[in-house]
C-alpha positions in Angstrom: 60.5 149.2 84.0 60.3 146.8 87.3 60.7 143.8 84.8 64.0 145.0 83.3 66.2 143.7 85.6 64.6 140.8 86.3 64.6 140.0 82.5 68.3 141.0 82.5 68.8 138.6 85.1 66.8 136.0 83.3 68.7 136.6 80.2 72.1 136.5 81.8 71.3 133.2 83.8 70.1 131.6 81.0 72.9 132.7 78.3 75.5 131.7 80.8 74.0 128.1 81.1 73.9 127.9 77.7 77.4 128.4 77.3 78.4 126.6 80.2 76.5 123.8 78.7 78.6 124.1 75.2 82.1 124.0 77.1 80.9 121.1 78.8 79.9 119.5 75.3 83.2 120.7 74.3 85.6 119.2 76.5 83.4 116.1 76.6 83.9 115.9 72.6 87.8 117.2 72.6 88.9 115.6 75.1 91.1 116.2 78.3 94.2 117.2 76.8 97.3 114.9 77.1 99.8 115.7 74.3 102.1 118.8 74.2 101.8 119.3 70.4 97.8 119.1 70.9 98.5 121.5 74.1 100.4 123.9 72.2 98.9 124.0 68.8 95.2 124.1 69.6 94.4 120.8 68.2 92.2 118.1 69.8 93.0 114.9 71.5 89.9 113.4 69.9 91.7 113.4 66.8 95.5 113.2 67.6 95.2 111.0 70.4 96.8 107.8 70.3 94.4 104.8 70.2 96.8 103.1 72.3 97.6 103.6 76.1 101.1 104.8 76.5 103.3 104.9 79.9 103.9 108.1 81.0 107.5 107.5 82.8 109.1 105.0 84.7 110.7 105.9 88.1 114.2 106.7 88.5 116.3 104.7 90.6 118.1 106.6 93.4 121.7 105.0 91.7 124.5 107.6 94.0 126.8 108.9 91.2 130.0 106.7 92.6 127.8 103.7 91.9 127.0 104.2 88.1 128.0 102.3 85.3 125.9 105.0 82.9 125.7 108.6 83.5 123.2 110.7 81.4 122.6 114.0 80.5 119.7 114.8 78.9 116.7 116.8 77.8 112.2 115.8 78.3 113.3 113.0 76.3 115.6 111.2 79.0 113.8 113.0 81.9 110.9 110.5 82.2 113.2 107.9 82.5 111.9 105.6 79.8 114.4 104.3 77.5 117.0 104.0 80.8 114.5 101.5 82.2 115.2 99.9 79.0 118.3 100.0 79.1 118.9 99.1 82.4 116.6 95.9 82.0 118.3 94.9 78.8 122.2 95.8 79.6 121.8 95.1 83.5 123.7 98.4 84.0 123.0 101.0 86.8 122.1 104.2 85.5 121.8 108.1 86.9 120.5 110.9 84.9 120.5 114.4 84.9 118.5 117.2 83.2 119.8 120.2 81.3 117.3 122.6 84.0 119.3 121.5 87.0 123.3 121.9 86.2 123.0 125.0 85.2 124.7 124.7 81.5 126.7 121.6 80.0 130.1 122.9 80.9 129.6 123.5 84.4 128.1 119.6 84.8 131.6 118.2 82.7 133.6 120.1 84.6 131.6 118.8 88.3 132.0 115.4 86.9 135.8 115.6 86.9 135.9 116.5 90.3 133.5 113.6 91.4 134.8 109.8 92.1 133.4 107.7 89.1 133.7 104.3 88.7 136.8 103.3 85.7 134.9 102.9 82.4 131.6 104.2 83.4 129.4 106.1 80.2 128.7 109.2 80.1 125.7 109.6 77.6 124.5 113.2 76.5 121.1 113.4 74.7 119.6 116.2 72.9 116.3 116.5 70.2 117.9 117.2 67.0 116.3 120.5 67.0 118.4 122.5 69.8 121.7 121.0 68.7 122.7 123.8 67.6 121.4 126.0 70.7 122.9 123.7 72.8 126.2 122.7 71.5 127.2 125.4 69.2 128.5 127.6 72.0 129.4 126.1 75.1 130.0 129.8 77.1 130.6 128.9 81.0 128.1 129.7 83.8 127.8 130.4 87.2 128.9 127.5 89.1 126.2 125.2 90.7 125.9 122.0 92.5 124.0 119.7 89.5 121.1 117.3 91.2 120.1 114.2 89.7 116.4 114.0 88.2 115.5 111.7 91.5 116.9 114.3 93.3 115.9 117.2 91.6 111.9 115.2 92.3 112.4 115.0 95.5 113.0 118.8 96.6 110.1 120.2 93.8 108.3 117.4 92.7 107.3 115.8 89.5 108.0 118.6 86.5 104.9 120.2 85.6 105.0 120.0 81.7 104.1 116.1 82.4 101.1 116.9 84.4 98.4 115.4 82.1 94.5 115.6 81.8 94.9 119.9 81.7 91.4 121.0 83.0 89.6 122.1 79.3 86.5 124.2 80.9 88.7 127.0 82.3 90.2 127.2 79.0 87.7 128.3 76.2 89.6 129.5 73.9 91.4 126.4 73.6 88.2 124.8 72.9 87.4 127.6 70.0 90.6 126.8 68.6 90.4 123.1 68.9 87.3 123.6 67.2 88.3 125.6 64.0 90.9 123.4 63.6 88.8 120.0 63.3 87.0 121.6 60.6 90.0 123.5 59.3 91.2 120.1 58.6 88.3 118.8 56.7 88.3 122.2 54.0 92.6 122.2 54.1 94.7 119.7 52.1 97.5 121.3 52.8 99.7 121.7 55.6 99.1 124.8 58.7 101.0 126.0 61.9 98.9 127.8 65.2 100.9 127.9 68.1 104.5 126.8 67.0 102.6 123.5 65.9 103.0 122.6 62.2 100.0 120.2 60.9 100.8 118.2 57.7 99.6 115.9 55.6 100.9 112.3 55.3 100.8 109.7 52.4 100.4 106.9 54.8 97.9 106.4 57.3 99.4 103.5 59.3 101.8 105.1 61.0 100.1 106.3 64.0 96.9 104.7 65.8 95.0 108.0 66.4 91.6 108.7 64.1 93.3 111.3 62.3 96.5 109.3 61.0 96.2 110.9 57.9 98.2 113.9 59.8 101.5 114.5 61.5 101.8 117.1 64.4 105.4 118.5 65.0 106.9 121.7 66.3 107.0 124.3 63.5 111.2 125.3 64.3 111.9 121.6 63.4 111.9 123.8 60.3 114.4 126.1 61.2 117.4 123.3 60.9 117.7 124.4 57.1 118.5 127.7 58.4 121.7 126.5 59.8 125.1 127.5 58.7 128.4 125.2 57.9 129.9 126.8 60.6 127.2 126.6 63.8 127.3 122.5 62.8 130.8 121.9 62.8 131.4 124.6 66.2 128.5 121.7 67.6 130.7 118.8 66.8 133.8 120.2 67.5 132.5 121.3 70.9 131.5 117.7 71.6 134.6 116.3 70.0 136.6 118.5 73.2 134.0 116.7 75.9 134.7 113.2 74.8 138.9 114.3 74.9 138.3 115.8 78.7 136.0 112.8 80.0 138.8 111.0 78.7 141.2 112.1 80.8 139.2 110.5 84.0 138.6 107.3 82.2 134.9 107.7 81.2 134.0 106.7 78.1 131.5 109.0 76.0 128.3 108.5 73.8 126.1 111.2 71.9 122.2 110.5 71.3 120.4 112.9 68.9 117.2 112.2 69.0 115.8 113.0 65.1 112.8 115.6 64.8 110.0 113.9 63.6 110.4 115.1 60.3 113.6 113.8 60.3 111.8 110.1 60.8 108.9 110.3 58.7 110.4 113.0 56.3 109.4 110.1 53.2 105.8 109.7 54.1 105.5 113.5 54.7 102.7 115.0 51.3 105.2 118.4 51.9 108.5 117.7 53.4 111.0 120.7 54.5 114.0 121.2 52.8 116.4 118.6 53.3 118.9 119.2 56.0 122.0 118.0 57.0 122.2 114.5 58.4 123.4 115.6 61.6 123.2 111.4 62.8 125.1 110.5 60.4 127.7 113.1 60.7 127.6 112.2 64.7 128.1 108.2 63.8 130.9 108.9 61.3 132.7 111.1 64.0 133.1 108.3 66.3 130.7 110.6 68.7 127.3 108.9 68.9 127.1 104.7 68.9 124.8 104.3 66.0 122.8 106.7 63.5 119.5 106.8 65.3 117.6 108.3 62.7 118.6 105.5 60.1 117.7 103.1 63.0 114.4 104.5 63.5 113.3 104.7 59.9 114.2 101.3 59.1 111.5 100.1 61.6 108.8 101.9 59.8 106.1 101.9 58.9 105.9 98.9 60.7 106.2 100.1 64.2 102.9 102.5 64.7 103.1 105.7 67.3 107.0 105.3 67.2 106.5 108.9 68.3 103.3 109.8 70.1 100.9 111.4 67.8 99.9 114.4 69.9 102.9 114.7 71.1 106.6 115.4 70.3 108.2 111.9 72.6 108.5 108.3 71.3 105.3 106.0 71.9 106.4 103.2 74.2 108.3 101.3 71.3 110.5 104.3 70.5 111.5 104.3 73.8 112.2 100.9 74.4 114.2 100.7 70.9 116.2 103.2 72.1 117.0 101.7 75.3 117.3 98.3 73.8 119.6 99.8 71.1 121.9 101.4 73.7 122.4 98.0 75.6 122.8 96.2 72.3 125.7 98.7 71.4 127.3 100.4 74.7 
């Protein structure tokens, strides 16, 4: 009976060092996690990382509002500042940018900017993933009033934004490391595609599109889907709502530019094994209403699949080229 505990103990000790020593094998196989797709789905970096170092954001410049030529609104996309140091290098234009999370809704930061002193024939460019146009646009109800801050501002008083915060710590998360773990196999017995998390996994026809070991799969976030779900009627109260922005930005002499920013299955919808339904070409709808400067997603699939990690592979953002098309795009055209 005087041995029991101490074989307990034994036995504990030794089954947690065991298990210690499989995390540790784990995370050293997985990966430190980098990619929100990866993140979110439960997928590993070892296989959806890109082979390629990528730049994780360039610094704003503290441009005050007066002294803009471009002013931007704008979701993650424009919030690391990456295709505006493109821009900005290429057009030799000073730019500002704002995030959806601090002016409290789009109507409320229009409405501030015609009360501000901006310079005659400044841009104001409004970006949004194709996936929320709908959420974003389609209703345009008022909010309380508040003060918007600038991203450079906005860092300043809290920071840089958490949900760039790379290299997640993997050890105190073992159930990512189950999951990362069913799925690397899941993907060797599955030919066809899966969701976990809100993360779709499908197969692609071509492997050279991204650099990362398993190119012969796409990540994306599974409401990308959802677009087919929309009616006639949200799309056109969207384009109508922006087509009453570009009249009142008018009015103070600021010109006006939309960026949609296509879901990836928007881009690489052709080299996609099992597409979604085919949805309405909300770019093209954009370009042909005189609201956005180009149809991006026409740009952006004409440059593959010669441009690899165009969009990150564990992640929903461009790679370093998209970016930097974008931004040389914009200068090319604004």
């Amino acid at each position: 009976m005087t041995d029991s505990p101490k074989l307990f103990l034994s036995s504990f000790v030794l089954s947690a060092v065991i298990l210690g020593a499989a995390l540790i094998g784990l995370e050293r196989l997985w990966r430190p996690l980098s990619g929100d797709l990866t993140r979110l789905g439960g997928f590993s970096e070892r296989e959806f990382q890109s082979a390629t170092a990528h730049q994780e954001r360039s610094a704003p410049a503290r441009v005050p509002l007066q002294d803009a030529d471009v002013i931007v609104l704008g979701d993650s996309f424009s919030r690391r500042n990456r295709w505006q140091a493109a821009f900005e290098q290429n057009a030799v234009r000073k730019v500002i940018t704002f995030h959806y999370t601090n002016v409290g809704c789009v109507s409320n930061w229009v409405a501030w900017l015609t009360t501000k002193p901006i310079k005659p024939g400044a841009i104001v460019i409004i970006e949004v993933v194709e996936r929320d146009f709908v959420k974003t646009f389609g209703n345009l109800y008022p909010c309380a009033k508040q003060t918007p801050r600038s991203t450079w501002e906005a860092q300043e008083l809290s920071g840089p934004d958490a949900a760039s915060t790379k290299n997640y710590t993997l050890i105190a998360n073992p159930s990512y490391l189950v999951e990362a773990t069913y799925h690397y196999f899941r993907h060797r017995f599955t030919s066809g595609k899966f969701s976990s998390g809100n993360v779709t996994s499908t197969p692609l026809r071509n492997t050279q599109l991204f650099t990362n070991i398993r190119s012969d799969r796409m990540l994306y976030y599974s409401d990308e889907d959802d677009k087919t779900k929309w009616t006639e009627n949200e799309i056109d109260s969207a384009l109508d709502n922006l087509v009453r922005i570009k009249a009142h930005l008018k009015t103070i002499h600021v010109r006006f530019g939309f960026v949609l920013i296509p879901d990836k299955t928007s881009v690489y919808r052709e080299y996609m094994i099992s597409p979604i339904r085919t949805s309405v070409p909300l770019n093209e709808l954009l370009f042909r209403k005189q609201l956005a400067p180009f149809d991006l997603t026409k740009e952006l699939r004409d440059i593959l699949p010669g441009t690899r990690d165009l969009y990150l592979p564990n992640d929903t953002h461009f790679g370093d080229s998209g970016y930097r098309f974008l931004g040389e795009l914009l200068a090319s055209t604004v």
